[in-house]
C-alpha positions as CSV (number, residue, x, y, z in Angstrom):
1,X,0.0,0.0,0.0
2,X,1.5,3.3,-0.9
3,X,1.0,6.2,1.7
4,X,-1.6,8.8,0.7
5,X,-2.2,10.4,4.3
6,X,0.2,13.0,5.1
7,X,1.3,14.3,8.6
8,X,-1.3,17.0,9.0
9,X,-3.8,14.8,8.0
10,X,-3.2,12.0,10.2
11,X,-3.0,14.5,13.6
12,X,-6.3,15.5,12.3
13,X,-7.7,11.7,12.3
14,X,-6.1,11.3,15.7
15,X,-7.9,14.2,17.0
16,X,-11.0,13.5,15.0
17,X,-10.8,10.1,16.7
18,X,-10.3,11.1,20.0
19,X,-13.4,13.6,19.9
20,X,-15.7,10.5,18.9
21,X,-14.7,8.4,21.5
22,X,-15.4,11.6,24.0
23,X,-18.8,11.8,22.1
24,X,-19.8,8.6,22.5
25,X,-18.4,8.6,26.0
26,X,-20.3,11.7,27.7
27,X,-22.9,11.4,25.5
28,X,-24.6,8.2,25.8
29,X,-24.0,6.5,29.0
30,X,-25.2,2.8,27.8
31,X,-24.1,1.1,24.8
32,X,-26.0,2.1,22.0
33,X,-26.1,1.3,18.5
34,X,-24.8,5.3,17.8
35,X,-21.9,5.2,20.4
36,X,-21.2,1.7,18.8
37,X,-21.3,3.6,15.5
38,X,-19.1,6.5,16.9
39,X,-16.4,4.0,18.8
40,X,-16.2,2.2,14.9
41,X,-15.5,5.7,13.0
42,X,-13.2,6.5,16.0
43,X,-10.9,3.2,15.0
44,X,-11.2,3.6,11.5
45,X,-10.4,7.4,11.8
46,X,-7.3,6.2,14.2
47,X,-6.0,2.9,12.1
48,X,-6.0,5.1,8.3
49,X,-4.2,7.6,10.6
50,X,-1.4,5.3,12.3
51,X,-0.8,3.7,8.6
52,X,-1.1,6.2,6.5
53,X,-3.5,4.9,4.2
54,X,-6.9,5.7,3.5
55,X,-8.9,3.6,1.0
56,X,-11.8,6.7,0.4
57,X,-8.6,9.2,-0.7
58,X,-7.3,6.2,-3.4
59,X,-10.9,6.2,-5.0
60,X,-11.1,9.8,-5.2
61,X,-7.5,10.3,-6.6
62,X,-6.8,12.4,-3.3
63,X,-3.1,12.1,-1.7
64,X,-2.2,14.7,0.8
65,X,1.2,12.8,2.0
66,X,4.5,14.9,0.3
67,X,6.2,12.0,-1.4
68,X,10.3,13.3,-2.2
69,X,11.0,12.1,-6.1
70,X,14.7,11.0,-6.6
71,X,15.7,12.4,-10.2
């Protein structure tokens, strides 16, 4: 897999991530089907970040990792 999420981008997932969690945290003291859906957007938000890939940018032809070309 070639990297398509740059530094920027991942901090943002990791916060992003961390906000959801939160959410689903304060917000809905039991387990329900939206914190469940929050916790899940919350790993996938933290995963693309920690490996640098996200499948959603290679469909849309979106790469915001700076990639140094050796000439």
């Amino acid at each position: 897999m070639k990297k398509n999420v740059g530094k920027v981008d991942q901090m943002i997932r990791y916060v992003l991530a961390a906000v959801l969690v939160v959410v689903g945290i304060l917000l809905f003291n039991s387990l329900t089907w939206l914190a469940i859906v929050l916790f899940v957007l919350a790993a996938i938000s933290a995963l693309t970040g920690a490996i640098g890939f996200c499948g959603l940018y290679t469909l849309l032809g979106i790469n915001t990792c700076k990639v140094e070309t050796k000439e």
